[in-house]
C-alpha positions in Angstrom: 22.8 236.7 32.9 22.1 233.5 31.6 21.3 231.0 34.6 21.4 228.2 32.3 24.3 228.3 31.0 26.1 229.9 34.4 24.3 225.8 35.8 26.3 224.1 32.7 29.8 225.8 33.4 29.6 224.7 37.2 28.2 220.7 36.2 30.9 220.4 33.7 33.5 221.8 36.2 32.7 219.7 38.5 32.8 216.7 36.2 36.0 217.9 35.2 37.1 217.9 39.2 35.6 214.6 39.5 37.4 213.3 36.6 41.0 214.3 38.1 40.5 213.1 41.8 40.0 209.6 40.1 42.9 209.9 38.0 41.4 210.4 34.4 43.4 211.6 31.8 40.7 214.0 30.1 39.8 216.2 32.7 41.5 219.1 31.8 39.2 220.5 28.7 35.9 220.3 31.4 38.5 222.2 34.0 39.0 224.8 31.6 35.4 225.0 29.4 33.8 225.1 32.8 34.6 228.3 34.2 34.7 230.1 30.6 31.0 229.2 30.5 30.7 230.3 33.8 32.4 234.0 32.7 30.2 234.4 29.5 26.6 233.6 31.5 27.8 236.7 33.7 29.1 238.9 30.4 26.5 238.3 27.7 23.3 240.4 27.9 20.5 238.8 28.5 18.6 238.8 24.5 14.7 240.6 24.9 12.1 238.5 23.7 10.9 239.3 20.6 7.6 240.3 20.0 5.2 240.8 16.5 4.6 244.0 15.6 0.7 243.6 15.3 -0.8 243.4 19.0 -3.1 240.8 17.8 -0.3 238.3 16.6 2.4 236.3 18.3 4.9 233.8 16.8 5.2 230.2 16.7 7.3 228.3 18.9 8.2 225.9 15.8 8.2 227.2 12.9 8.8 230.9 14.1 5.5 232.8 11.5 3.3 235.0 12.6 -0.1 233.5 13.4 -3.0 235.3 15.2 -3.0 235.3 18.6 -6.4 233.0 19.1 -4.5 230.7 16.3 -5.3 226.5 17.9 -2.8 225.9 15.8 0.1 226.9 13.1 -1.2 227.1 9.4 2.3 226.7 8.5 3.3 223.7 10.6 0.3 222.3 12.0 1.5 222.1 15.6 0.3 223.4 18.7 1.8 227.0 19.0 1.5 226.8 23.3 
């Protein structure tokens, strides 16, 4: 399940709700895009995190390399991997 989006589909529902008890014309699409993101949190698998293959590496947040786990920070990218 994917809580996020499952919190999306029922905001823009209810902005799409909102939008037709005051009379606005463009309500529908959020009516309708609402629950469907509601339906595909509750049908798409949740994705496994990925993790490196060496025990003593982990991935950057940023740029997405391999760096060693005590890394400070990315030799690729230069930013702070936590």
């Amino acid at each position: 399940m994917w809580p996020s989006l499952a919190g999306g589909g029922v905001v823009v529902f209810l902005f799409g709700l909102f939008f037709t008890l005051n009379g606005i014309g463009f309500a529908i699409p959020f009516m309708i895009v609402g629950p469907i993101m509601i339906i595909a949190a509750l049908i798409l698998p949740e994705v496994p995190p990925v993790k490196p293959e060496n025990p003593n590496m982990k991935y950057c947040r940023f740029c997405l390399k391999e760096i060693p786990l005590q890394a400070e920070t990315c030799p690729e990218c230069g930013l702070l991997p936590d």
